[in-house]
Structures are given as structure tokens and as C-alpha cells.
Short mmCIF file of the C-alpha atoms (twelve columns), coordinates in Angstrom:
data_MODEL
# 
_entry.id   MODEL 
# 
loop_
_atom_site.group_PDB 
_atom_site.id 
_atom_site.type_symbol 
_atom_site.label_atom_id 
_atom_site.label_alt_id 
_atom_site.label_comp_id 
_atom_site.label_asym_id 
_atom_site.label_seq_id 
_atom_site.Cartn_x 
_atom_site.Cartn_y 
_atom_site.Cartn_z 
_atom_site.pdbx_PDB_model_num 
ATOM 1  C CA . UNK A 1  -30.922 -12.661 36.507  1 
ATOM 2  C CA . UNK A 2  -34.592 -13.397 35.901  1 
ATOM 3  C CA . UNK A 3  -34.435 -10.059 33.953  1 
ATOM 4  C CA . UNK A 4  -31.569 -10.474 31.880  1 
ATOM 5  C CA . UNK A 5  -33.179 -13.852 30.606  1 
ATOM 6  C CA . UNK A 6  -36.067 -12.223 29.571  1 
ATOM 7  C CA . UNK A 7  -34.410 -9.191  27.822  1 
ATOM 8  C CA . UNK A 8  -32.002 -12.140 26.042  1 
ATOM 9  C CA . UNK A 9  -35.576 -13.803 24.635  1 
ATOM 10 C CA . UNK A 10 -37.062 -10.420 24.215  1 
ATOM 11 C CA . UNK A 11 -33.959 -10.069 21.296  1 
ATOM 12 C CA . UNK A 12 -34.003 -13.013 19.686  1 
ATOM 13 C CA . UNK A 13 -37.829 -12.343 19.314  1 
ATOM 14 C CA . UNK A 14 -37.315 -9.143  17.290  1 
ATOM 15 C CA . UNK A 15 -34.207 -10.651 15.888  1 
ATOM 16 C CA . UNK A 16 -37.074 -13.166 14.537  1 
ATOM 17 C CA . UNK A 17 -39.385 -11.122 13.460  1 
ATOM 18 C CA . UNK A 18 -37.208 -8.782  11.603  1 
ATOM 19 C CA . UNK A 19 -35.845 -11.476 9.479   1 
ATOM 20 C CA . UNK A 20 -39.497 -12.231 8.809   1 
ATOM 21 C CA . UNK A 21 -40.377 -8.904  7.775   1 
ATOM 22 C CA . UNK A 22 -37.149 -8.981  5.731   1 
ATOM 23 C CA . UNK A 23 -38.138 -12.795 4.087   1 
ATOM 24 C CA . UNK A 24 -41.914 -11.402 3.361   1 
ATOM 25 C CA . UNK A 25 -40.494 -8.049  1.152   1 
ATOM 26 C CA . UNK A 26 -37.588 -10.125 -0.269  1 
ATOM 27 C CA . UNK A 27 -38.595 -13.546 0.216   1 
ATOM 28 C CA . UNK A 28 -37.277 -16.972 1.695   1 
ATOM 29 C CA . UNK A 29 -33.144 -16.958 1.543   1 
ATOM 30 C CA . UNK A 30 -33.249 -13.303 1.319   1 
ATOM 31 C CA . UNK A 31 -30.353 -12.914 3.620   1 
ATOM 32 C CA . UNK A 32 -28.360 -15.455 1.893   1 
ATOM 33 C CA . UNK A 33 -28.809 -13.806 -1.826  1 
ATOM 34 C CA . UNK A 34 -26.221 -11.104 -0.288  1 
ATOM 35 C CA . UNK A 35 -23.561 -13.698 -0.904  1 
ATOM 36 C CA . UNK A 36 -22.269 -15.340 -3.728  1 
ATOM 37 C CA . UNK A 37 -22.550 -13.820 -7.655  1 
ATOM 38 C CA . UNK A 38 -25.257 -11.909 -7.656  1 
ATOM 39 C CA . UNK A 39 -25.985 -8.677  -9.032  1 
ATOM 40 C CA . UNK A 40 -25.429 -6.237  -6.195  1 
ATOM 41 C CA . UNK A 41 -27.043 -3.226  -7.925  1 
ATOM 42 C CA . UNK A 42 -30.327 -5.162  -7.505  1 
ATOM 43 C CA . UNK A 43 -30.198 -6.098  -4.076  1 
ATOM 44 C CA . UNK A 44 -29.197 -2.389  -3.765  1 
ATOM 45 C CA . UNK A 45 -32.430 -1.057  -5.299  1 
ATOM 46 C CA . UNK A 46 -34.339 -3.736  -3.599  1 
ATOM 47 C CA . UNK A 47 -32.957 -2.444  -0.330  1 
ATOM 48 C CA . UNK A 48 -33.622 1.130   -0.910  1 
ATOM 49 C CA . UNK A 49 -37.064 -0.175  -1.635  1 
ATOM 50 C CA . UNK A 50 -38.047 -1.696  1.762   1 
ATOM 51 C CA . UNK A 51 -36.367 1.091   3.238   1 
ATOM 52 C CA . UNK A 52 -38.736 3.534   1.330   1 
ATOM 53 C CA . UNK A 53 -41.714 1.239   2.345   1 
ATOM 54 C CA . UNK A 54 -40.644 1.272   6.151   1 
ATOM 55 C CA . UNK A 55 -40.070 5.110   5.895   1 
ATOM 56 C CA . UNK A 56 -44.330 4.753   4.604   1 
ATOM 57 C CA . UNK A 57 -45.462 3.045   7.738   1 
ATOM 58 C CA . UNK A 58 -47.165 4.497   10.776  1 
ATOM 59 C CA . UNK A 59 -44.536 5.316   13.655  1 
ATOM 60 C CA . UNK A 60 -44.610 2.269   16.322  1 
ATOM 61 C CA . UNK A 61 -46.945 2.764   19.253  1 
ATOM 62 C CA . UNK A 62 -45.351 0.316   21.863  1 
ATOM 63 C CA . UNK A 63 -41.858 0.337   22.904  1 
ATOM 64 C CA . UNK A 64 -41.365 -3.459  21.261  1 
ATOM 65 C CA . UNK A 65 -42.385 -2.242  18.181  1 
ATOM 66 C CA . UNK A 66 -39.858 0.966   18.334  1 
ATOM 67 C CA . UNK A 67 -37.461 -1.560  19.120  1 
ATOM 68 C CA . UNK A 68 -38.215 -4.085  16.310  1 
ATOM 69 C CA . UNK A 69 -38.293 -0.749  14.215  1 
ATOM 70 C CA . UNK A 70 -34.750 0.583   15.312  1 
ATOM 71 C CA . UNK A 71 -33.422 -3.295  14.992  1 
ATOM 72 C CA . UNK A 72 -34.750 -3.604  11.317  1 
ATOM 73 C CA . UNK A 73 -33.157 -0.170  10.374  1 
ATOM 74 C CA . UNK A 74 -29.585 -1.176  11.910  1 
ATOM 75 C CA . UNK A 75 -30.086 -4.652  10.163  1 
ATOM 76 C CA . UNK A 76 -30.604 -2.698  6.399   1 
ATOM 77 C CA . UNK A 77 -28.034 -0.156  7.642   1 
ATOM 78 C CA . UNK A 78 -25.712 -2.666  7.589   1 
ATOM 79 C CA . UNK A 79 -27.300 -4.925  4.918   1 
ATOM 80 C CA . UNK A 80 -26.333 -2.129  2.769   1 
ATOM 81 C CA . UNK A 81 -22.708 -1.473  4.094   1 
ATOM 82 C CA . UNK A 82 -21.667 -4.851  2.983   1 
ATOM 83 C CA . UNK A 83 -23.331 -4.394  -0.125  1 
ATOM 84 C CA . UNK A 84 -21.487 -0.866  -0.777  1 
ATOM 85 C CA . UNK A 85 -17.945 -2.773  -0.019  1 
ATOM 86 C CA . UNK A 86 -19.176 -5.985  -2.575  1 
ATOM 87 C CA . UNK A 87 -19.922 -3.179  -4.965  1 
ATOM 88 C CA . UNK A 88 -16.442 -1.242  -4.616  1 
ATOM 89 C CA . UNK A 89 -14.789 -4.731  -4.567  1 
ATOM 90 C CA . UNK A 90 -16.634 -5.949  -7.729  1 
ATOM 91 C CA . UNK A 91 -15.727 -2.630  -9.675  1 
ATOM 92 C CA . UNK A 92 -11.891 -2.262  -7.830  1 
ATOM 93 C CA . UNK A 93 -11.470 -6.329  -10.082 1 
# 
């Protein structure tokens, strides 16, 4: 049980620190620019951007930071999913 605790705060550590890596390349509200009129083309770019600078980095060394790796990927992976349907939704009006 003592385990499963840990692993639980072990999550929302890298949860944390992935939405502060994405805050320091996009800055504060980041997340919530996704929503609302905005110009989705941008936040596209800007996406492909921090992917481009992740792709740059040196591989992780320790298993947290393959895991805070792999979490930040899913987390533009998806990022950009919503932003492909916003896109097709915008241009479908």
C-alpha cells in the first residue's frame, strides 16, 4: 500500500514538473490558451517547436527523468490532437 502511495506522489510530481517545463517554453496559462478564440495555427507551430527543442536534448539518464520525458511527449501528443480537431472544427464552420 506503502508503494502504491508513493508511485501516486511519484505522478503528480512529473505531472508537476511537466506543466512547468510546458509554462517555461510557453509561459504562465499556457495550457489554458488551448481554449477559447485563439489562433490554433500558432499554438500549432508553437507546439511543433517545443517538440523540436525536446527532440535537441540529451536522452534522460535516470528512470524519473525517462518517465517525465515519456509523460511530456504523451502530454504534447495529445496537446496537439485536440488542437488538430479545433482546427478541422474551425475550418468544417
Amino acid at each position: 500500500m506503502a508503494k502504491e502511495k508513493d508511485k501516486e506522489i511519484d505522478k503528480d510530481k512529473m505531472l508537476d514538473q511537466v506543466l512547468a517545463d510546458i509554462e517555461k517554453q510557453f509561459g504562465k496559462g499556457a495550457i489554458m490558451k488551448l481554449g477559447g478564440q485563439n489562433n490554433v495555427e500558432t499554438l500549432l507551430s508553437e507546439l511543433e517547436r517545443l517538440h523540436r527543442y525536446y527532440e535537441q536534448q540529451p536522452l534522460p539518464v535516470t528512470r524519473q527523468e525517462f518517465e517525465n520525458r515519456s509523460m511530456l511527449y504523451h502530454i504534447l501528443e495529445d496537446m496537439k490532437a485536440f488542437l488538430d480537431i479545433k482546427k478541422d472544427f474551425i475550418t468544417a464552420r
